[in-house]
N, CA, C and O atoms as a Maestro MAE file, in Angstrom:
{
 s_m_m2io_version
 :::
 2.0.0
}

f_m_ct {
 s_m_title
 :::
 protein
 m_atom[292] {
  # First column is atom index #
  i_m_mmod_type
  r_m_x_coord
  r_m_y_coord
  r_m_z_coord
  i_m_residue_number
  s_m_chain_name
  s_m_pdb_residue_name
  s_m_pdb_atom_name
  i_m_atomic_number
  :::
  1 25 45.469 -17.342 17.753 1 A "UNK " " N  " 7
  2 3 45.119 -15.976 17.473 1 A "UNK " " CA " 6
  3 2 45.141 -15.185 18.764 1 A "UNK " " C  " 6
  4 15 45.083 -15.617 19.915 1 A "UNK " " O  " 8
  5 25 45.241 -13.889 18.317 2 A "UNK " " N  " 7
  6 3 45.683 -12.676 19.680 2 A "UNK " " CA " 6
  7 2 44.063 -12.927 20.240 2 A "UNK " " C  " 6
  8 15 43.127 -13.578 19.776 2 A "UNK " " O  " 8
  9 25 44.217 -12.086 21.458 3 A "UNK " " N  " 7
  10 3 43.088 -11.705 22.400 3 A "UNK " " CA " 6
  11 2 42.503 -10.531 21.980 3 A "UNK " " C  " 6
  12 15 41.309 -10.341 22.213 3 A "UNK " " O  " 8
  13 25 43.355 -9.487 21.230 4 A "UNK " " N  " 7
  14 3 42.637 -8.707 20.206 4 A "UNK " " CA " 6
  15 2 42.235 -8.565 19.634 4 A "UNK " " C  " 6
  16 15 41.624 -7.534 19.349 4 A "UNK " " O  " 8
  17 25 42.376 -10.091 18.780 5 A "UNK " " N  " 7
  18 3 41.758 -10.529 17.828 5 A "UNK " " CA " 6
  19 2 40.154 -11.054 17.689 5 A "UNK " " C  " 6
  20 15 39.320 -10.586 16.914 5 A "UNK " " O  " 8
  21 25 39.998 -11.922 18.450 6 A "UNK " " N  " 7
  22 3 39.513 -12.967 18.563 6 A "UNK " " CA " 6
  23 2 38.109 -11.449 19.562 6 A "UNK " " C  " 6
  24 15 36.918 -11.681 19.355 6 A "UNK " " O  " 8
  25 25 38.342 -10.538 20.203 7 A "UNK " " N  " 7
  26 3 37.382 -9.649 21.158 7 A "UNK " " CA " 6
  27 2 36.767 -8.889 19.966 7 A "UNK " " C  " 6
  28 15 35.539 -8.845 19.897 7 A "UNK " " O  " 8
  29 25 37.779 -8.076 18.690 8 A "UNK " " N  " 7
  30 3 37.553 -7.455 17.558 8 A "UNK " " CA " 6
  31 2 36.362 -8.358 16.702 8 A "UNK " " C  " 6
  32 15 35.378 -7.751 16.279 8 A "UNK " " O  " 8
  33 25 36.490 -9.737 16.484 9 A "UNK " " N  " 7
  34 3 35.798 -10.313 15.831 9 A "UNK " " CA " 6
  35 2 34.783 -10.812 16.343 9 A "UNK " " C  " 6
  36 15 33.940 -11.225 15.547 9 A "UNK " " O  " 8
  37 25 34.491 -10.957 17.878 10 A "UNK " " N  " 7
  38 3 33.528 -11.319 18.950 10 A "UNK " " CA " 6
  39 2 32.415 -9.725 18.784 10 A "UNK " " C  " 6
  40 15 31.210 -9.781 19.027 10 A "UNK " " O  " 8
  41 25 32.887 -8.846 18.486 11 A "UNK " " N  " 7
  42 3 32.618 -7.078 18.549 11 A "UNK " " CA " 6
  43 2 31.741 -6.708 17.316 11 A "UNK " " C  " 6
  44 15 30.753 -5.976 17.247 11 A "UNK " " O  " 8
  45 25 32.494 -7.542 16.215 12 A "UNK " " N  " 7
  46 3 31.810 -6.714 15.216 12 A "UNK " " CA " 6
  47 2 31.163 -7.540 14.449 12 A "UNK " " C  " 6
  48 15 31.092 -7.326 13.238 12 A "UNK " " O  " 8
  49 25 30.400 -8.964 15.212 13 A "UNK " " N  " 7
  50 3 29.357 -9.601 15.078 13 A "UNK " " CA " 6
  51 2 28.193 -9.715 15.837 13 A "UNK " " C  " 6
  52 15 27.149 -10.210 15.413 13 A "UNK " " O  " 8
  53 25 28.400 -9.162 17.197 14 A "UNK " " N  " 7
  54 3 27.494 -8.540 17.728 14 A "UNK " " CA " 6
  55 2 26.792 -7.248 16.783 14 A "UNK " " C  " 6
  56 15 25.593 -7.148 16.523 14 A "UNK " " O  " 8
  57 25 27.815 -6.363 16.379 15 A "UNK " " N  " 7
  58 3 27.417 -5.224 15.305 15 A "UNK " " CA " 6
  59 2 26.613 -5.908 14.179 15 A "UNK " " C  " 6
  60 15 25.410 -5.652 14.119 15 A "UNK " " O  " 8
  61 25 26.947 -6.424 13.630 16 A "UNK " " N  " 7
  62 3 26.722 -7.031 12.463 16 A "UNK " " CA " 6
  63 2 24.916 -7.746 12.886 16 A "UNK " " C  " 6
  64 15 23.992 -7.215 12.270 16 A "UNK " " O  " 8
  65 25 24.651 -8.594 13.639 17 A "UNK " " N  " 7
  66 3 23.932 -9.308 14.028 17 A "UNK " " CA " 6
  67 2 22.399 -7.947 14.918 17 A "UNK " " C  " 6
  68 15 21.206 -8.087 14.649 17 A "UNK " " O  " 8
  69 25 22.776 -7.153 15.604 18 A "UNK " " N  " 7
  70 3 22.081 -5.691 15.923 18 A "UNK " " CA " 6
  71 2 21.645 -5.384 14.756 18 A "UNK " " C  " 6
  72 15 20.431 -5.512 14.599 18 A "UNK " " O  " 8
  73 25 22.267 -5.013 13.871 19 A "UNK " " N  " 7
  74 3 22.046 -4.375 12.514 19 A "UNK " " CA " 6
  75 2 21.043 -5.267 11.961 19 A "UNK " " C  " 6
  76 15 19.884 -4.913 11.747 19 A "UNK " " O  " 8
  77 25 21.518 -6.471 11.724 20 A "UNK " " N  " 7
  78 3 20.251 -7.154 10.649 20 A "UNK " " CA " 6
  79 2 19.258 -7.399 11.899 20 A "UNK " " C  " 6
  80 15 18.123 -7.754 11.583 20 A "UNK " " O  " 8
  81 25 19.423 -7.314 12.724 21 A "UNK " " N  " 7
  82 3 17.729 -6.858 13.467 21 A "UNK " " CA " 6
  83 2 17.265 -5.921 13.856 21 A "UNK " " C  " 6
  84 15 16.153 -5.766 14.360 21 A "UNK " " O  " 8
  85 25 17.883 -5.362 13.707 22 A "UNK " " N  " 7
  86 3 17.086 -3.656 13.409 22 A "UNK " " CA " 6
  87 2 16.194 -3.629 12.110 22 A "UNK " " C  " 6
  88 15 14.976 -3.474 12.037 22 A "UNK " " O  " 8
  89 25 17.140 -3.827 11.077 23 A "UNK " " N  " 7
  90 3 16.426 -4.110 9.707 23 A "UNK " " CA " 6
  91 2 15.086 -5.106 9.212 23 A "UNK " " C  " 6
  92 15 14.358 -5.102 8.219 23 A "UNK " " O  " 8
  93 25 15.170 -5.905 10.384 24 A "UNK " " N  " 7
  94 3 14.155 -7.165 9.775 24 A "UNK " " CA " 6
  95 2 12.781 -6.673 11.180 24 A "UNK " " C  " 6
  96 15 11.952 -7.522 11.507 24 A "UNK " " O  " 8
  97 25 12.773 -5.525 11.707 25 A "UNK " " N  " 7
  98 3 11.718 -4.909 12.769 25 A "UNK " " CA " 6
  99 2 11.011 -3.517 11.802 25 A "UNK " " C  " 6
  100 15 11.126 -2.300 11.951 25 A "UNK " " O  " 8
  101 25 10.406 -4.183 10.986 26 A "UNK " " N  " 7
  102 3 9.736 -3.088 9.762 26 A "UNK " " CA " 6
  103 2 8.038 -3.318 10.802 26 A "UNK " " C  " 6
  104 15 7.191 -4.156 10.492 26 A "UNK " " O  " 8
  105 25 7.931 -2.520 11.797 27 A "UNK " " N  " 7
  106 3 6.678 -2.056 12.506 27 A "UNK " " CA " 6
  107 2 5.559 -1.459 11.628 27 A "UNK " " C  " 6
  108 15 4.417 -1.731 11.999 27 A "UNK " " O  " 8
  109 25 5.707 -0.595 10.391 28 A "UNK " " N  " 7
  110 3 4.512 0.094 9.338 28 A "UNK " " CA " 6
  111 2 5.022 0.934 9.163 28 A "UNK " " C  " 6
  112 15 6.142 1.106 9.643 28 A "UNK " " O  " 8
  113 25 4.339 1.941 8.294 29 A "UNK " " N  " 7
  114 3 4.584 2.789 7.053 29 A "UNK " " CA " 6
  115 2 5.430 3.458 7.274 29 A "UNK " " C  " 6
  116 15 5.046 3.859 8.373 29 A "UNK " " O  " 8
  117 25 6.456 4.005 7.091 30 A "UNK " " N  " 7
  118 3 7.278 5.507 6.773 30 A "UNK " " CA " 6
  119 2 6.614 6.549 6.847 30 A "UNK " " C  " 6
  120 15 5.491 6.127 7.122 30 A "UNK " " O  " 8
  121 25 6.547 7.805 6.776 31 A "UNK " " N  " 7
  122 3 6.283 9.119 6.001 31 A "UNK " " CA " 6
  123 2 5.795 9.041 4.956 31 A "UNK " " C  " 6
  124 15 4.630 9.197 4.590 31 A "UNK " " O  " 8
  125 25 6.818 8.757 4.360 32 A "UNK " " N  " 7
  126 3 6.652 8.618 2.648 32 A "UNK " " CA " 6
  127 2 5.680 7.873 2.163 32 A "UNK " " C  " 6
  128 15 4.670 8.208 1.543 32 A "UNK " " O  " 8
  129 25 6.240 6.347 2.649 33 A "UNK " " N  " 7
  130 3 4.981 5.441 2.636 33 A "UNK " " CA " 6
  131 2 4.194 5.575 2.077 33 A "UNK " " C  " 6
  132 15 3.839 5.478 0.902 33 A "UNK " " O  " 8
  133 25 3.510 6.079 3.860 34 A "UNK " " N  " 7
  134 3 2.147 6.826 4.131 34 A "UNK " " CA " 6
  135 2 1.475 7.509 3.043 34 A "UNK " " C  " 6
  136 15 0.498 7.085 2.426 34 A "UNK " " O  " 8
  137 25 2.085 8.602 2.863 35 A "UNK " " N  " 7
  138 3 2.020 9.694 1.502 35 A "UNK " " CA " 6
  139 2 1.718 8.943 0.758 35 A "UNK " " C  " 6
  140 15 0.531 8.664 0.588 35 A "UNK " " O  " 8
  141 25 2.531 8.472 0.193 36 A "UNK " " N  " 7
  142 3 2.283 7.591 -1.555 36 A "UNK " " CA " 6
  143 2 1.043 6.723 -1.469 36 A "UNK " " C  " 6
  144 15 0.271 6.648 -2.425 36 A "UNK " " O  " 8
  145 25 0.852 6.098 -0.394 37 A "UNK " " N  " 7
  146 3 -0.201 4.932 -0.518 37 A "UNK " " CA " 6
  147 2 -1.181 6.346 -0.293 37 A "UNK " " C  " 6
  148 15 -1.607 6.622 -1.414 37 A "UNK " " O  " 8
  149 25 -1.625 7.197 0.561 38 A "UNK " " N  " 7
  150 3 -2.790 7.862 0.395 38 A "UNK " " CA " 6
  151 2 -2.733 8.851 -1.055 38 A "UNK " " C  " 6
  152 15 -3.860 9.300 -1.268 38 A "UNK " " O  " 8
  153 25 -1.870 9.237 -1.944 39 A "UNK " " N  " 7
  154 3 -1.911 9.725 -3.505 39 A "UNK " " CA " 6
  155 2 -2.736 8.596 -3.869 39 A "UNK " " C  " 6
  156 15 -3.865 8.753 -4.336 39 A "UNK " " O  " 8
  157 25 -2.285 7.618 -3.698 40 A "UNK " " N  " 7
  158 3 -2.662 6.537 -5.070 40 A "UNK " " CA " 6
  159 2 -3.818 5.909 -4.714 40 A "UNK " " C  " 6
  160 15 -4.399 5.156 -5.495 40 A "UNK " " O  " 8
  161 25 -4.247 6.165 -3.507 41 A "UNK " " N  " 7
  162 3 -5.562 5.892 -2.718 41 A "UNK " " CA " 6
  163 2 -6.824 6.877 -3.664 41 A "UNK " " C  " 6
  164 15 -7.813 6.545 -4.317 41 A "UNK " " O  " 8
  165 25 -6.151 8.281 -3.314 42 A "UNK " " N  " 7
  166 3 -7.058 9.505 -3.898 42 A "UNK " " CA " 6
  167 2 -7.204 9.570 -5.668 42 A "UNK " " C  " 6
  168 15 -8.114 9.820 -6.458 42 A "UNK " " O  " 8
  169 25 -5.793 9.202 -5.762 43 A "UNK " " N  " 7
  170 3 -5.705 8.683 -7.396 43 A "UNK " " CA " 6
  171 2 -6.698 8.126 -7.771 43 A "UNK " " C  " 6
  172 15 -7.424 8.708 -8.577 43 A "UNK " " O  " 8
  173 25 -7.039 6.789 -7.284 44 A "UNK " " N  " 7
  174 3 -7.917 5.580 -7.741 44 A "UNK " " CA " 6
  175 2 -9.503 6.333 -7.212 44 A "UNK " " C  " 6
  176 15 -10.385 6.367 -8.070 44 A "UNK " " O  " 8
  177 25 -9.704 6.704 -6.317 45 A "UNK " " N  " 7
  178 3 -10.804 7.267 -6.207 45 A "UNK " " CA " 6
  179 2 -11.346 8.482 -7.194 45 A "UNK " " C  " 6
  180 15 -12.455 9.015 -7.154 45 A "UNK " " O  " 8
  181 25 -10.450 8.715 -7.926 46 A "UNK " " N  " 7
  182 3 -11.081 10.103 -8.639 46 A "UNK " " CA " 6
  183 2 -11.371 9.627 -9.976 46 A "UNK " " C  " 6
  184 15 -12.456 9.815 -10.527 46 A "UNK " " O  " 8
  185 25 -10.007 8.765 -10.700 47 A "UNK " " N  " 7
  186 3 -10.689 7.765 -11.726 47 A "UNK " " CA " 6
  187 2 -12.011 6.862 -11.535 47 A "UNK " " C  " 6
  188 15 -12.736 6.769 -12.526 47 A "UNK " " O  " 8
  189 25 -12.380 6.217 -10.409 48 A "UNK " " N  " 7
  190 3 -13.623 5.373 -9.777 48 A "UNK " " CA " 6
  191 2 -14.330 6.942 -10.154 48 A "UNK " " C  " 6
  192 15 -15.105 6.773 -11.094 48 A "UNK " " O  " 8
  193 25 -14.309 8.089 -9.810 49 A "UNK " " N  " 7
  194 3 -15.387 9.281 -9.676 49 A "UNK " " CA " 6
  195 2 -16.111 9.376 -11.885 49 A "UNK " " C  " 6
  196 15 -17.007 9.281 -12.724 49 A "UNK " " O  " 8
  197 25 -14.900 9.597 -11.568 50 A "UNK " " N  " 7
  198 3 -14.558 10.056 -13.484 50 A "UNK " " CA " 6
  199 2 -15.291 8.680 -14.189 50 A "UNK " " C  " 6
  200 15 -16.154 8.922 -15.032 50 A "UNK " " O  " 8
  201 25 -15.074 7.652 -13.971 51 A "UNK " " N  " 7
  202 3 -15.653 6.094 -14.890 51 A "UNK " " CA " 6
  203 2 -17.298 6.583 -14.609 51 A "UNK " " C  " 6
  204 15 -18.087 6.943 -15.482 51 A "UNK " " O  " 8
  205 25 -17.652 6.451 -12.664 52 A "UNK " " N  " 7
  206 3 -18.848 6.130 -12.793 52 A "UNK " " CA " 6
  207 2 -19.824 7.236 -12.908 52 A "UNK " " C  " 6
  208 15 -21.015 7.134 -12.615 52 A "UNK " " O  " 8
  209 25 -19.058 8.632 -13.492 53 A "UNK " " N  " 7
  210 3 -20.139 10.112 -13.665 53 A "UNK " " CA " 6
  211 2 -20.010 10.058 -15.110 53 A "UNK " " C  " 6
  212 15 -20.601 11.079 -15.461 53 A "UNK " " O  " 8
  213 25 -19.611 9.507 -16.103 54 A "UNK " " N  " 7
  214 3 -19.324 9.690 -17.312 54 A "UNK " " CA " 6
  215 2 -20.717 9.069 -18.473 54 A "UNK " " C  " 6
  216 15 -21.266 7.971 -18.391 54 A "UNK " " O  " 8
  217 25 -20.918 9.829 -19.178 55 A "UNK " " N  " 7
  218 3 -22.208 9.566 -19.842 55 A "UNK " " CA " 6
  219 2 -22.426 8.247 -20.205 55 A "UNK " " C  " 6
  220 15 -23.627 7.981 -20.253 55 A "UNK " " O  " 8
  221 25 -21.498 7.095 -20.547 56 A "UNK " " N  " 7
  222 3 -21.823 5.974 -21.015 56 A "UNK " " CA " 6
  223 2 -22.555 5.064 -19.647 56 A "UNK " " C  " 6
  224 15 -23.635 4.476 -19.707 56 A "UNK " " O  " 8
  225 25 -21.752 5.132 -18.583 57 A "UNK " " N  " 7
  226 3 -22.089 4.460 -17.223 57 A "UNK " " CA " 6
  227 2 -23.368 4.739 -16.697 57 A "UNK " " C  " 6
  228 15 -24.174 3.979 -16.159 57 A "UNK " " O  " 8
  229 25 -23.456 6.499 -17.048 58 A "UNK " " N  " 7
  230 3 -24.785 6.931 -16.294 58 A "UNK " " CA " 6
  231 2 -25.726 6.422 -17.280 58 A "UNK " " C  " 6
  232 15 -26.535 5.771 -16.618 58 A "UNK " " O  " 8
  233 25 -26.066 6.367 -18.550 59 A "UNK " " N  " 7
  234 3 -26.736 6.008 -19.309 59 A "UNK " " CA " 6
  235 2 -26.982 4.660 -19.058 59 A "UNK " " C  " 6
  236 15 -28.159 4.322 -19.181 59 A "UNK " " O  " 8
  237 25 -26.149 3.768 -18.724 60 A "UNK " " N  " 7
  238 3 -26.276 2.321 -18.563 60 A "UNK " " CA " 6
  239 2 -26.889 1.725 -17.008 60 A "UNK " " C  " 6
  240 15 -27.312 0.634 -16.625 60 A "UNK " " O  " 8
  241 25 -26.742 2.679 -16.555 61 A "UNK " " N  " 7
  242 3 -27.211 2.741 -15.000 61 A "UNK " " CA " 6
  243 2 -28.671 2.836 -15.236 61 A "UNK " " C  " 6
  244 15 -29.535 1.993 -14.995 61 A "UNK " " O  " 8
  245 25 -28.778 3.932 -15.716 62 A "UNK " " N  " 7
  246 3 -30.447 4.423 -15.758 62 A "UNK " " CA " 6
  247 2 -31.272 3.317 -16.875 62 A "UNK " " C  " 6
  248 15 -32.492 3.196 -16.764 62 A "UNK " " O  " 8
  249 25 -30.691 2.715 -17.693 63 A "UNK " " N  " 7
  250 3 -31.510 1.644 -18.485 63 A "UNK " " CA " 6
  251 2 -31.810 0.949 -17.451 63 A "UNK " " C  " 6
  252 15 -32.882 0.957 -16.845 63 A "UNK " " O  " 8
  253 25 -30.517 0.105 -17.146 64 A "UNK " " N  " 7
  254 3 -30.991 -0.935 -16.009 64 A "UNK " " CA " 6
  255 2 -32.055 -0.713 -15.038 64 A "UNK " " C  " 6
  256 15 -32.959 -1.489 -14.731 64 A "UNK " " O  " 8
  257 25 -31.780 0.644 -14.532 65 A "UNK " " N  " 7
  258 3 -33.191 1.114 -13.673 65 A "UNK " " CA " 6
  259 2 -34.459 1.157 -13.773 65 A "UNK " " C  " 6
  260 15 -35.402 0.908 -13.022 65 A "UNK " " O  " 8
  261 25 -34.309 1.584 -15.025 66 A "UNK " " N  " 7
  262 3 -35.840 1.618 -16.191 66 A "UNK " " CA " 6
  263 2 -36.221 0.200 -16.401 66 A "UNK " " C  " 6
  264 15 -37.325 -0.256 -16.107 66 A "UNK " " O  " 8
  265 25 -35.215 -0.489 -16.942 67 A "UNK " " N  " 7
  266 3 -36.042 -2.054 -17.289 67 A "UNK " " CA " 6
  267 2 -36.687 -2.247 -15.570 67 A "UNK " " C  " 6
  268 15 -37.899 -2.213 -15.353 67 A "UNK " " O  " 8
  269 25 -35.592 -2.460 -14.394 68 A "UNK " " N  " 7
  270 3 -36.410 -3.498 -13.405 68 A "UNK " " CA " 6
  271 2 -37.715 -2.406 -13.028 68 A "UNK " " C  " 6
  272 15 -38.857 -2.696 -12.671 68 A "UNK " " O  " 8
  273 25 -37.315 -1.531 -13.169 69 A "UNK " " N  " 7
  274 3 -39.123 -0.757 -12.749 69 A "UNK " " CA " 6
  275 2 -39.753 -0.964 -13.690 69 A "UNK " " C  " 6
  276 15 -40.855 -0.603 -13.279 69 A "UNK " " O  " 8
  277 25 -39.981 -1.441 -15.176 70 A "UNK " " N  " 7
  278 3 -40.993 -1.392 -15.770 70 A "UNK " " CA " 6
  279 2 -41.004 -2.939 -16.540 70 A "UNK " " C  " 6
  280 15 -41.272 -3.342 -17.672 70 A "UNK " " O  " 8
  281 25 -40.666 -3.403 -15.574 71 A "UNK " " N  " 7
  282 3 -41.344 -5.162 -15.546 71 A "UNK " " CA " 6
  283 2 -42.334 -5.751 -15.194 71 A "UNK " " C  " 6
  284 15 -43.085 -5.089 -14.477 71 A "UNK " " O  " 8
  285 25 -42.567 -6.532 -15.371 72 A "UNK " " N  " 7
  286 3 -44.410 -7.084 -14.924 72 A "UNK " " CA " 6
  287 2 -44.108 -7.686 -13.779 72 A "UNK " " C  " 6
  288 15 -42.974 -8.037 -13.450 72 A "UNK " " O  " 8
  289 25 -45.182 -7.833 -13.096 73 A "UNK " " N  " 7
  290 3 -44.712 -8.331 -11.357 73 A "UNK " " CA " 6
  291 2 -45.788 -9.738 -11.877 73 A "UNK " " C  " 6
  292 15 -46.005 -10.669 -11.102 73 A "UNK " " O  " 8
  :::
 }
 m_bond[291] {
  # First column is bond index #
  i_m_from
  i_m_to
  i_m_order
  :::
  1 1 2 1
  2 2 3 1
  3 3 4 2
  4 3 5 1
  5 5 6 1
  6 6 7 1
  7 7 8 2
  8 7 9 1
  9 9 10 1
  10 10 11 1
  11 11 12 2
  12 11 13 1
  13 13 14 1
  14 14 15 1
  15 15 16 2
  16 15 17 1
  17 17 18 1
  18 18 19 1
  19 19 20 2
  20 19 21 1
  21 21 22 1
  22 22 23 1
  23 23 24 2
  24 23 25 1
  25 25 26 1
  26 26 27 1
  27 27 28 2
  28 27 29 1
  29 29 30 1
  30 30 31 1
  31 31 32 2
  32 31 33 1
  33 33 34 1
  34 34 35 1
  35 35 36 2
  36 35 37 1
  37 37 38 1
  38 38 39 1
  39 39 40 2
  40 39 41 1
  41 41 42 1
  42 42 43 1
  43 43 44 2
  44 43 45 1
  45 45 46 1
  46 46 47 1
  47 47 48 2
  48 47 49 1
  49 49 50 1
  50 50 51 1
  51 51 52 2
  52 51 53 1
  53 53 54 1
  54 54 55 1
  55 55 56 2
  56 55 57 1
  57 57 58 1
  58 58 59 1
  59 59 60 2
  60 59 61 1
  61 61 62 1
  62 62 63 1
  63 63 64 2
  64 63 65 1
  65 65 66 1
  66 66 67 1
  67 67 68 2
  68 67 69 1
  69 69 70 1
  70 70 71 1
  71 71 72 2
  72 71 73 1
  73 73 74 1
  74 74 75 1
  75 75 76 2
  76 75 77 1
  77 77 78 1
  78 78 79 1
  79 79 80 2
  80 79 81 1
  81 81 82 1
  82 82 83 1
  83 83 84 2
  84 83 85 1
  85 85 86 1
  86 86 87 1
  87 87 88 2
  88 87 89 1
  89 89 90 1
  90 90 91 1
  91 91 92 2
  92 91 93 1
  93 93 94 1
  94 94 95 1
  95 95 96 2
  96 95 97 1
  97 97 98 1
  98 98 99 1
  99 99 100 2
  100 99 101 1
  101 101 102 1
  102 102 103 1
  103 103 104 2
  104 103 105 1
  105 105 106 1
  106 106 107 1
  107 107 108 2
  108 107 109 1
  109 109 110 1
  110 110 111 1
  111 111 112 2
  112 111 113 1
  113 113 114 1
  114 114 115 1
  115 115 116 2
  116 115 117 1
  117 117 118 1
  118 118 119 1
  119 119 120 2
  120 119 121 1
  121 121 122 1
  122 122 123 1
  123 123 124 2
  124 123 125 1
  125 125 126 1
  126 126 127 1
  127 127 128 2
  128 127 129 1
  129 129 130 1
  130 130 131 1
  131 131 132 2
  132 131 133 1
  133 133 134 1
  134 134 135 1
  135 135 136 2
  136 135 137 1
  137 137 138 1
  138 138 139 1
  139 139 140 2
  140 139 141 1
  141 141 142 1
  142 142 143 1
  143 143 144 2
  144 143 145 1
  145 145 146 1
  146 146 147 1
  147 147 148 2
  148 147 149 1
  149 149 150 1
  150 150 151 1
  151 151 152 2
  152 151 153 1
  153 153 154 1
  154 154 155 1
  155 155 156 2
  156 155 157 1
  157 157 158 1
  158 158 159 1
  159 159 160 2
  160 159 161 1
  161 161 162 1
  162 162 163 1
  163 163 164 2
  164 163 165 1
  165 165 166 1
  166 166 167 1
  167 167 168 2
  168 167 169 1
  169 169 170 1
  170 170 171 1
  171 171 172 2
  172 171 173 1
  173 173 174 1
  174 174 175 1
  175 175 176 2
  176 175 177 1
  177 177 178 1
  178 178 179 1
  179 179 180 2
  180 179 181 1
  181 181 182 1
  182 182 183 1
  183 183 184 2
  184 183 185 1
  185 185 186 1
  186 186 187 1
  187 187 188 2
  188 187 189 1
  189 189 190 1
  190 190 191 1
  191 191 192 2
  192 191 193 1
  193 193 194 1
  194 194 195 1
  195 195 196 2
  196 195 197 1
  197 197 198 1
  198 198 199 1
  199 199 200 2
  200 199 201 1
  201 201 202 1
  202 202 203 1
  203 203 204 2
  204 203 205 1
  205 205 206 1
  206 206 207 1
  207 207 208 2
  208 207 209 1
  209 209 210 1
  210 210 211 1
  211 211 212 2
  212 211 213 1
  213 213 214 1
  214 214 215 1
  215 215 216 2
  216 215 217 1
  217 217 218 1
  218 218 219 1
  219 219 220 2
  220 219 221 1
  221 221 222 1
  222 222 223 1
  223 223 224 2
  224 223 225 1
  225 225 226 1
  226 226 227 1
  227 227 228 2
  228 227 229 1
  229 229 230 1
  230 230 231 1
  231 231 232 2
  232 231 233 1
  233 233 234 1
  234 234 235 1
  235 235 236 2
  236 235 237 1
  237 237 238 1
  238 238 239 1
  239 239 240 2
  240 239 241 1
  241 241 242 1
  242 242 243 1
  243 243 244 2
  244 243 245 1
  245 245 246 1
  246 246 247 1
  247 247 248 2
  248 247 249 1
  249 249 250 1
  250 250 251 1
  251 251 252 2
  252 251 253 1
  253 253 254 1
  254 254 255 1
  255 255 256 2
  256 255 257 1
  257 257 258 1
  258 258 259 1
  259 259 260 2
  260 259 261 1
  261 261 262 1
  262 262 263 1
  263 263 264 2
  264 263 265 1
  265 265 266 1
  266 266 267 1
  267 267 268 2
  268 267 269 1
  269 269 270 1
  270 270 271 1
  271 271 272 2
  272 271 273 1
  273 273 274 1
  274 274 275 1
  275 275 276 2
  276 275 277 1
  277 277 278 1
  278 278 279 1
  279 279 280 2
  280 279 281 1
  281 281 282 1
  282 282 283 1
  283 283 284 2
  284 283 285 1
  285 285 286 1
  286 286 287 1
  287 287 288 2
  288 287 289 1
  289 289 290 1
  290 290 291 1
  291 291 292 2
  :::
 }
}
């Protein structure tokens, strides 16, 4: 094989080999990422808000409260 050859294919495995390590150096989040994981962060916190202000929870909260305070010691 040529010397052109053989430098071309020496060339564009160096390329090749750069590339998939660039790709496999994932340091943390994106932008986007970022974004999405803090939505779905605030998401889950507002449902957690909504479950534990909702009349059945608060009602069940305050029994429990009532029984251990009005137990016999």
């Amino acid at each position: 094989m040529g010397t052109t050859y053989r430098w071309a294919r020496k060339a564009l495995g160096a390329f090749w080999a750069t590339r998939r390590k660039a790709l496999r150096t994932d340091t943390g989040m994106s932008t986007v990422e970022y974004a999405l994981g803090l939505l779905t962060a605030a998401g889950v916190a507002v449902m957690f808000y909504k479950v534990m202000t909702g009349a059945s929870v608060s009602g069940a909260l305050e029994s429990m409260v009532t029984k251990a305070l009005d137990g016999p010691f």
